[in-house]
ZAKE-199377 format. One record per residue (C-alpha): residue number from 0; x, y, z. Coordinates in Angstrom, 3 decimals. Example, Ala and Ser with C-alpha at 12.3 -4.5 7.8 and 13.67 -1.06 7.14 Angstrom:
SITE  num        xx        yy        zz
SITE    0    12.300    -4.500     7.800
SITE    1    13.670    -1.060     7.140
// end
This chain:
SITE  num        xx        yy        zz
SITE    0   -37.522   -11.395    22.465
SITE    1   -40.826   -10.389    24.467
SITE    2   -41.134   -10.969    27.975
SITE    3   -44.607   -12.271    26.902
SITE    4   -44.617   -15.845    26.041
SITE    5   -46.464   -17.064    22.460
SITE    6   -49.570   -18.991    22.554
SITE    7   -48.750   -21.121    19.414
SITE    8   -45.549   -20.727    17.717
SITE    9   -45.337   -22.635    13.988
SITE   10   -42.521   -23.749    12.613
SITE   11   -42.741   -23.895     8.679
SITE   12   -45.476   -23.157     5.989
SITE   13   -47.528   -24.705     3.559
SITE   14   -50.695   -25.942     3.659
SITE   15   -49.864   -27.940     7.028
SITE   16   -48.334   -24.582     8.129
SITE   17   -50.356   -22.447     6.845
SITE   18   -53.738   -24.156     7.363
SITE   19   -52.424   -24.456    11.577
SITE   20   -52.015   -21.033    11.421
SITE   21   -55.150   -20.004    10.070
SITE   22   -57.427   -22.150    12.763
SITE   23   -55.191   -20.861    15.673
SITE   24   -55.733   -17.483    14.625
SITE   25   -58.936   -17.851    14.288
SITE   26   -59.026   -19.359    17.868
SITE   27   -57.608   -15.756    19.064
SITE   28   -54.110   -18.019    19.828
SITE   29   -52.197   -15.142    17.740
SITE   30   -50.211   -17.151    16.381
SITE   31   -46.110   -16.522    14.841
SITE   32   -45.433   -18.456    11.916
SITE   33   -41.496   -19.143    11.346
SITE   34   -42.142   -19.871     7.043
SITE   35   -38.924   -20.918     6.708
SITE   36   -36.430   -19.461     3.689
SITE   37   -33.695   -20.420     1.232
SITE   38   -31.032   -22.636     2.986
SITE   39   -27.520   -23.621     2.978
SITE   40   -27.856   -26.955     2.330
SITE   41   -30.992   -27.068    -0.415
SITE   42   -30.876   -23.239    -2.060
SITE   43   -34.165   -24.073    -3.513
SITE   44   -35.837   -24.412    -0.244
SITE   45   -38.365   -21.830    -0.296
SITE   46   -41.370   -20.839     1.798
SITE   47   -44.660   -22.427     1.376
SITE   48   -43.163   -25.734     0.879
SITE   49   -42.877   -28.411    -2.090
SITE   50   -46.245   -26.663    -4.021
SITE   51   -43.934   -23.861    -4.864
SITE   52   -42.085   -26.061    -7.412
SITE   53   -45.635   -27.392    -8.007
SITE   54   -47.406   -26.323   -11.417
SITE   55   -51.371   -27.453   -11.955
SITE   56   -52.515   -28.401    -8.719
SITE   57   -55.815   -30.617    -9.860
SITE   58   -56.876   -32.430    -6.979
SITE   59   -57.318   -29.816    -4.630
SITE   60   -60.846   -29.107    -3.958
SITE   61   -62.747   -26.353    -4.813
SITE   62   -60.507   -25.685    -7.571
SITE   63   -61.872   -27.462   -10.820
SITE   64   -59.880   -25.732   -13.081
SITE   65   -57.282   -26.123   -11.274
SITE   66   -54.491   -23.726   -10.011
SITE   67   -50.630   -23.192    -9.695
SITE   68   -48.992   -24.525    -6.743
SITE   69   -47.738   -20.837    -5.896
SITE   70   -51.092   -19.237    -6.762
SITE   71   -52.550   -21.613    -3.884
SITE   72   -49.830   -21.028    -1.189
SITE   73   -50.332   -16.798    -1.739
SITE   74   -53.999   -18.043    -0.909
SITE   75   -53.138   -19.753     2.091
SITE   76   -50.888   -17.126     3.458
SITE   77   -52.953   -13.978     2.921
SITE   78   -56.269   -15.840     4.285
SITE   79   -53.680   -16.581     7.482
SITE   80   -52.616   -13.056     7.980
SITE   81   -56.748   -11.686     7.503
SITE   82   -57.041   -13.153    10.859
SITE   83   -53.855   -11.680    12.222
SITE   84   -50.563   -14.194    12.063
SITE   85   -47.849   -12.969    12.490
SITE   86   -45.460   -14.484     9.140
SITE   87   -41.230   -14.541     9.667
SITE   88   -39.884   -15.367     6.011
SITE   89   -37.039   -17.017     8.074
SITE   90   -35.316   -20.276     9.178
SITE   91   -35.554   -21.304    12.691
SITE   92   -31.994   -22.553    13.572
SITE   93   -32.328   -23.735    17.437
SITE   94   -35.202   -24.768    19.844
SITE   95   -35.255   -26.220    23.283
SITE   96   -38.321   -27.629    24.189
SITE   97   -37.071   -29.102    27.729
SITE   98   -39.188   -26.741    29.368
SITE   99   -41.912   -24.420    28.733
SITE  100   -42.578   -22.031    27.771
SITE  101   -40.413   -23.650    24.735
SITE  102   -37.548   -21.672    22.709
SITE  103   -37.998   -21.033    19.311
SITE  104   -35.076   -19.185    17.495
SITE  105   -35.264   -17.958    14.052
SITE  106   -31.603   -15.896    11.842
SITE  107   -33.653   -12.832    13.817
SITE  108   -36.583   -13.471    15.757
SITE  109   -36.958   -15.827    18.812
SITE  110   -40.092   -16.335    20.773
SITE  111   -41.236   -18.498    23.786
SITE  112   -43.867   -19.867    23.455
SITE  113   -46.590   -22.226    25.012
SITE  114   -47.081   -24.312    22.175
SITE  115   -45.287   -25.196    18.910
SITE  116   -46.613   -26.599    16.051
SITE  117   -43.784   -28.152    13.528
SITE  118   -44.547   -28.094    10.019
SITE  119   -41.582   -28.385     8.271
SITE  120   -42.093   -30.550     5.555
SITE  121   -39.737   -32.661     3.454
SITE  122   -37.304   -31.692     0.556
SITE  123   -36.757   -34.025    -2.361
SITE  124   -33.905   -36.380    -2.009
SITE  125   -30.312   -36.776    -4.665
SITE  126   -29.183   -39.919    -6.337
SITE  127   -25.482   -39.670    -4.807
SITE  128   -23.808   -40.383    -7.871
SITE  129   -20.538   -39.517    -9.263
SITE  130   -20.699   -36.163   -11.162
SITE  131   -23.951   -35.254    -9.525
SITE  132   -23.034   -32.721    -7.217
SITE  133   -20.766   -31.184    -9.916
SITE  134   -23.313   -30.599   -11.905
SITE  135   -26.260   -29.403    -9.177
SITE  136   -27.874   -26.237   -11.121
SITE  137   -25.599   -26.708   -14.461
SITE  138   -27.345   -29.404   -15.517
SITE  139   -28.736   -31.292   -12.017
SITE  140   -31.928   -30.214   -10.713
SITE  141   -34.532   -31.588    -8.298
SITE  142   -37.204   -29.355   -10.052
SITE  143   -38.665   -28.760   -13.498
SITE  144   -40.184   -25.820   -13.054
SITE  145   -37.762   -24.128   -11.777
SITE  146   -35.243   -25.164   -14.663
SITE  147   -37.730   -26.867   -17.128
SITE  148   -37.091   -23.587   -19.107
SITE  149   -33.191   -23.862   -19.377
SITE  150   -33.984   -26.604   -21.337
SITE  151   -36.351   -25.858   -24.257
SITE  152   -35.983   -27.928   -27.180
SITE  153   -33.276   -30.003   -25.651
SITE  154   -33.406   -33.615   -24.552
SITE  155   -33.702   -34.303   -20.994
SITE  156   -33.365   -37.151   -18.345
SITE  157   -36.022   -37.874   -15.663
SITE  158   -35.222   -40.310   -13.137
SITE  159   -37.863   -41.875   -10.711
SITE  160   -41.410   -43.872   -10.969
SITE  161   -43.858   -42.211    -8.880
SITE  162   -46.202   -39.250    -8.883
SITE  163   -43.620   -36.801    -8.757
SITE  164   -41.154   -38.804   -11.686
SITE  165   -44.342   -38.582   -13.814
SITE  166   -45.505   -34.947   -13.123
SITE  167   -41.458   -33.967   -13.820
SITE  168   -41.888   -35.605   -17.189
SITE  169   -45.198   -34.551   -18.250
SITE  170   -44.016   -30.592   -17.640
SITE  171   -40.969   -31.314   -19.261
SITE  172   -42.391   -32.849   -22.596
SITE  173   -43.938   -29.280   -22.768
SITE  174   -40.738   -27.957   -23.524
SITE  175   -38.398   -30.259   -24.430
SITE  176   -37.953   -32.453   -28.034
SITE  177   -37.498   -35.622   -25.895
SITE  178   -37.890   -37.035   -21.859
SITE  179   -36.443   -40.016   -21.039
SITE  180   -37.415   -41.574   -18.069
SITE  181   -35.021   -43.938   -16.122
SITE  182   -36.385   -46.256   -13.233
SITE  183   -34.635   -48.499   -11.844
SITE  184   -37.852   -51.323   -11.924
SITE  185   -40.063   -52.404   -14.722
SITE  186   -43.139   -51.099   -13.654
SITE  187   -43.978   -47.846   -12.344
SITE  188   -45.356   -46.647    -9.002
SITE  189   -47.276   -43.677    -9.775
SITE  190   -51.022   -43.432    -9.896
SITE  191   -53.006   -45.104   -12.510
SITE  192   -53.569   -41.843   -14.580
SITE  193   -50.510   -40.094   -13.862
SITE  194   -48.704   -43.565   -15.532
SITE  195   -51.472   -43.387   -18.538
SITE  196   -50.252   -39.787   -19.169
SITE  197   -46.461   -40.270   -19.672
SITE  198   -46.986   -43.855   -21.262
SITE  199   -49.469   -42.022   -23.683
SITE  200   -46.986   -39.244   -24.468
SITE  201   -45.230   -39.474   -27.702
SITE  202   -42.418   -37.186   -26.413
SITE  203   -41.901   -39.494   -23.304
SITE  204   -39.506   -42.502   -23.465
SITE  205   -38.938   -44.698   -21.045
SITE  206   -35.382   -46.792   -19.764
SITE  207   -36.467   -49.837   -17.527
SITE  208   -34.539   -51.569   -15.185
SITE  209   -31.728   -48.841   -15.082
SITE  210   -30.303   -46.608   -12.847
SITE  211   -27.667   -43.894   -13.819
SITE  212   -24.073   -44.687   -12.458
SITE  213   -22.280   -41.177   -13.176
SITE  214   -23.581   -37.549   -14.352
SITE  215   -20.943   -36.365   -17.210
SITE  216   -20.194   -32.877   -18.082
SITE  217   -17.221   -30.237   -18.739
SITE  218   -16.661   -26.882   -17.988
SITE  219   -19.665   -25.726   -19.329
SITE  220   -22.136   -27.865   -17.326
SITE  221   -23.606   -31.270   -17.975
SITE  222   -23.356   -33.220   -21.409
SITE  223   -24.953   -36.919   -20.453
SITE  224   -25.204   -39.723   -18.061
SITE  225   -24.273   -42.835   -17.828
SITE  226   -26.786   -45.330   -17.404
SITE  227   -26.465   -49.175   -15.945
SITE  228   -28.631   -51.826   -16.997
SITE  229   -29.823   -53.879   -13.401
SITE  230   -30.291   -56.899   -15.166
SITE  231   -28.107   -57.601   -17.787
SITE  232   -25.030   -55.064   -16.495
SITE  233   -24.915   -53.431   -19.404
SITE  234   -23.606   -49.485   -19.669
SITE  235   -24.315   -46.585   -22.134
SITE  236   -23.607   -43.344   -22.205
SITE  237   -26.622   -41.089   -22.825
SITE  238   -25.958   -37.693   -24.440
SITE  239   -28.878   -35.194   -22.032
SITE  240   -27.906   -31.220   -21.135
SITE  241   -30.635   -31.449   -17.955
SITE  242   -30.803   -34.583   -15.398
SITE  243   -34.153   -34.521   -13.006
SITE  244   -33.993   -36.254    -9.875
SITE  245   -37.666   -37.463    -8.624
SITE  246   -37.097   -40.244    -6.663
SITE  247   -38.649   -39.086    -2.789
SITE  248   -38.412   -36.451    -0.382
SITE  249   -36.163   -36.778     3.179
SITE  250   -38.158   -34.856     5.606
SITE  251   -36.912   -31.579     7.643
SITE  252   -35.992   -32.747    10.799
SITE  253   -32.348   -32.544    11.483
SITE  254   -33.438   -29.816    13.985
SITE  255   -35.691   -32.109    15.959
SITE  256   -33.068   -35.085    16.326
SITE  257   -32.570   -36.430    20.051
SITE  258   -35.607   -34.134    21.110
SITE  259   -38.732   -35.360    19.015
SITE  260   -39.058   -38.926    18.472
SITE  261   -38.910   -40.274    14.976
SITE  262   -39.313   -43.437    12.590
SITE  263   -35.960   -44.785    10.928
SITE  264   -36.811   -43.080     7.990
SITE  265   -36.497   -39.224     9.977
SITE  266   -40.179   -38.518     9.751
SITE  267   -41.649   -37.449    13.058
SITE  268   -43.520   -39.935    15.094
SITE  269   -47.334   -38.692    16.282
SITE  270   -49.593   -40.385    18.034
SITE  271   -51.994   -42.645    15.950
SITE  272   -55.103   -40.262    15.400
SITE  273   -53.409   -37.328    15.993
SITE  274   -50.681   -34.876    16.011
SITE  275   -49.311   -35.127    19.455
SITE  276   -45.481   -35.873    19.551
SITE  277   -43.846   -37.322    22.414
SITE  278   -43.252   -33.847    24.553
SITE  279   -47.040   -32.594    25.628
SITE  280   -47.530   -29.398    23.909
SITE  281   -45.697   -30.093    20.893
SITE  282   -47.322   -31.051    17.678
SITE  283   -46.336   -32.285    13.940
SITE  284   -48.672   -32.284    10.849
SITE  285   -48.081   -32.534     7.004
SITE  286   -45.265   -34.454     4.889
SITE  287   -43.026   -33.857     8.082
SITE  288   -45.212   -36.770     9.682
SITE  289   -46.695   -38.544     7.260
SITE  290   -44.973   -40.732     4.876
SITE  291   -47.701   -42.726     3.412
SITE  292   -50.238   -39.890     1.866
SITE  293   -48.383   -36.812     1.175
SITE  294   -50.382   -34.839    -0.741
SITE  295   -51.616   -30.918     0.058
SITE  296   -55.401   -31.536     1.327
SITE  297   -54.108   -34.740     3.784
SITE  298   -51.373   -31.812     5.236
SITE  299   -53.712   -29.063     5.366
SITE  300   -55.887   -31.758     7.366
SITE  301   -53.969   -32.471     9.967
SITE  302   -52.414   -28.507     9.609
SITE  303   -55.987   -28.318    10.757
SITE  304   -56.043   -30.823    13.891
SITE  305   -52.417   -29.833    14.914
SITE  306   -54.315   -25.591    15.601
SITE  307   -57.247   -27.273    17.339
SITE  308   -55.010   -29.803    19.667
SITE  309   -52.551   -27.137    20.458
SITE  310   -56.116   -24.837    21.813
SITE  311   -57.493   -28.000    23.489
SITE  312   -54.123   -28.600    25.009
SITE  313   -53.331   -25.041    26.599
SITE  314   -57.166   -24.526    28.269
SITE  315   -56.580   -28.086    29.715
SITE  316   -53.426   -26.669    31.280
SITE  317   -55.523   -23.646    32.147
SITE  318   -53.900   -21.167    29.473
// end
């Protein structure tokens, strides 16, 4: 660890990361980017954040034909390190930010630093079902495309009703014979043309007013699901080799508990406006924060506001 303390220290990547880091070093802040890296507890954790399980990325501007969700995080990275950031493809496990300069420790590198930015995202959340952690990766994924291609030609479950349920879907009719979707309402959440895409697909089916009770399999991985009628009570047994869980994201703040104040639902707490959290010098910006939006230009947004606070912040203090 350097005897030097950090200007701006950022904790995760994509394009809230990413973007934060490419202002600040722009600013001449030099700043060290903690990208984050498999983990433990979700394997598929990787840096640049949820767009690296992302496939077209159409709404992004300046992209009309659009591009792949890794294709546009390799973007954001390199245009970071023109201006000099220095990247750790690593998880920080432990921070104190009772005094500053604040303590930021990654598996190898720790820094002090003046300011941190926190950009850590959100990963997508399980059903808790019976069978379903047996069958995690043999059968139980939270992605199709990372497994979408185990599955070619086979029939498949998708379970959710937003944006993400319907993008999961739409890839996976690609590949599969047949995608069922189960949500547990009769109408779906997702946007107007995402739900005119899977309603319009002939390869798309959908189970209303269901929710699946267990995830069945043998030695070999997963053969079906059981599925539970919320009206009428009714169970059947569904025969599916894959099972896709889209139903939200939990955000990635069990390292910030007790020190950074946060809403019920664990995503950080900014003031309105901005992306000041409650300890002065300390910001949050992208999915880790915001609930409501959650797309990649509203994160690279406030990415952008968190770089620009953090400066403002430090010359007021006289750094």
């Amino acid at each position: 660890m350097s005897d030097t303390p950090q200007k701006v220290t950022i904790i995760g990547s994509g394009p809230a990361g990413y973007t934060a880091a490419i202002y600040a070093a722009r600013a001449g802040l030099e700043p060290v980017v903690f990208a984050g890296g498999p983990a433990l507890e979700d394997p598929q954790r990787v840096p640049g954040g949820q767009l690296m399980v992302t496939t077209d990325v159409e709404n992004y501007p300046g992209f009309p034909d659009a591009v792949t969700g890794p294709e546009l995080m390799e973007r954001f990275q390199k245009q970071a390190e023109r201006f000099g950031s220095v990247i750790h493809m690593e998880n920080v496990v432990e921070i104190d930010f009772s005094s500053r300069p604040f303590l930021v420790k990654g598996e190898t590198v720790t820094v002090r630093s003046e300011t941190v930015i926190v950009a850590t995202g959100a990963t997508a959340k399980w059903l808790g079902v019976k069978g379903e952690e047996d069958y995690k990766n043999r059968g139980v994924s939270a992605c199709a495309t990372c497994d979408g291609a185990f599955f070619r030609n086979d029939e498949v479950l998708v379970v959710g009703g937003g944006d993400t349920a319907m993008e999961e879907a739409l890839y996976l009719a690609k590949l599969a014979s047949k995608v069922t979707v189960v949500h547990r309402r009769d109408t779906l959440r997702a946007s107007k043309i995402m739900q005119e895409r899977a309603l319009n697909n002939p390869k798309i089916e959908f189970v209303w007013n269901s929710e699946v009770e267990e995830v069945l399999g043998g030695p070999q991985g997963m053969t079906g699901a059981r599925i539970k009628n919320r009206v009428t009570g009714e169970v059947t047994e569904v025969k599916s080799n894959g099972l896709f869980v889209a139903i939200g994201h939990q955000p990635n703040t069990s390292l910030f508990k007790g020190v950074l104040d946060m809403h019920e639902s664990g995503y950080l707490k900014t003031v309105p406006g901005s992306t000041r959290t409650n300890i002065p010098g300390v910001y949050a910006c992208g999915d880790v924060q915001d609930s409501v939006y959650r797309q990649a230009i509203t994160a690279a947004g406030t990415g952008c506001m968190a770089a620009i606070e953090a400066e403002r912040w430090m010359i007021e203090q006289g750094g």
